[in-house]
Every structure is written in structure tokens, then in C-alpha cells.
N, C-alpha and C positions, 0 to 999 in steps of 0.2 A: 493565781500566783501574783505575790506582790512585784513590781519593779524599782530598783533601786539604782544607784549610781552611786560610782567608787571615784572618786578626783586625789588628784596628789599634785599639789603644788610643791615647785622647786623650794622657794624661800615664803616665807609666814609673816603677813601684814597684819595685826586684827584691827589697825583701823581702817585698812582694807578691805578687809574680809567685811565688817560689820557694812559698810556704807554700801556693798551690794548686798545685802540683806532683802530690801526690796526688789529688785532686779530676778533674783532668785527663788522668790515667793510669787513675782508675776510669772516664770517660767514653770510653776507647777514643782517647786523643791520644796521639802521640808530636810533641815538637816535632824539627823537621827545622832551621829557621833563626828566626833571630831580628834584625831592623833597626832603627836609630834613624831618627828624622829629627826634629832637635830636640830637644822633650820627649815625641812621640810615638814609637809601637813599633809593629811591624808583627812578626805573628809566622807562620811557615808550618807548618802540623803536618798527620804523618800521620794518616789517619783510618780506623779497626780498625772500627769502628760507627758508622754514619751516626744512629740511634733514640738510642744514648745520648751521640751529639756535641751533637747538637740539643735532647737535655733537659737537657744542660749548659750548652749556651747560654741556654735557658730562666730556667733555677735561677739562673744567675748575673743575669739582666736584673730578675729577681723580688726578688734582694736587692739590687740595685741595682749592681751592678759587673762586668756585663756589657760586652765591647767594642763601641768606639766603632761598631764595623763588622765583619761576619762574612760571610767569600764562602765555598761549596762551592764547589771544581773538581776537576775530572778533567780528567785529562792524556789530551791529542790524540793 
């Protein structure tokens, strides 16, 4: 079963978003989809490593701009 992560940022940067691009690829992410609703963003990415998705979430809640919201799933 594959692993994925579901994120949902409050407000939507994409020159934000883009400049962790690398940061996001070193933590084992590939993004799959990307959704508005508003000014928020919901993003769906594959996940290569579960240790360094979660210390990516980490890292990024620690500097403060960690998403709004972060689901693991696997697919049924």
C-alpha cells in the first residue's frame, strides 16, 4: 500500500510554496495534486519516507510554518 500525505495550509504562497520545493524532495515528498478553496491550499504528496515526512513536518512547525493540518493515509 502506497503512503501519502494530505496538508492544508491556511493562506497560499506559491512563491512560498515553490522555494521549499527542495526541502520537500529532501524529506521523501513528491507532490501528486495541489487544490484551492479560497485562500486556502490543500496539497496531496507521495510519501518515499514516512521518518523523514514527519521530521519535515517537524522542522517546519518548529519554524513556524508548518501546515495548517497534516493527514497520513494509505490507500485501501
Amino acid at each position: 500500500m502506497s503512503l501519502q500525505l494530505l496538508t492544508r495550509t491556511a493562506s497560499f504562497d506559491a512563491a512560498t510554496f515553490e522555494s521549499e520545493a527542495e526541502n520537500r524532495a529532501n524529506a521523501g515528498l513528491s507532490l501528486l495534486q495541489r487544490w484551492t478553496e479560497r485562500s486556502a491550499s490543500w496539497q496531496l504528496y507521495e510519501v518515499a519516507d514516512e521518518a523523514r515526512a514527519k521530521a519535515w513536518l517537524d522542522k517546519s512547525a518548529a519554524l513556524g510554518h508548518a501546515p495548517a493540518a497534516a493527514h497520513f493515509l494509505r490507500t485501501a
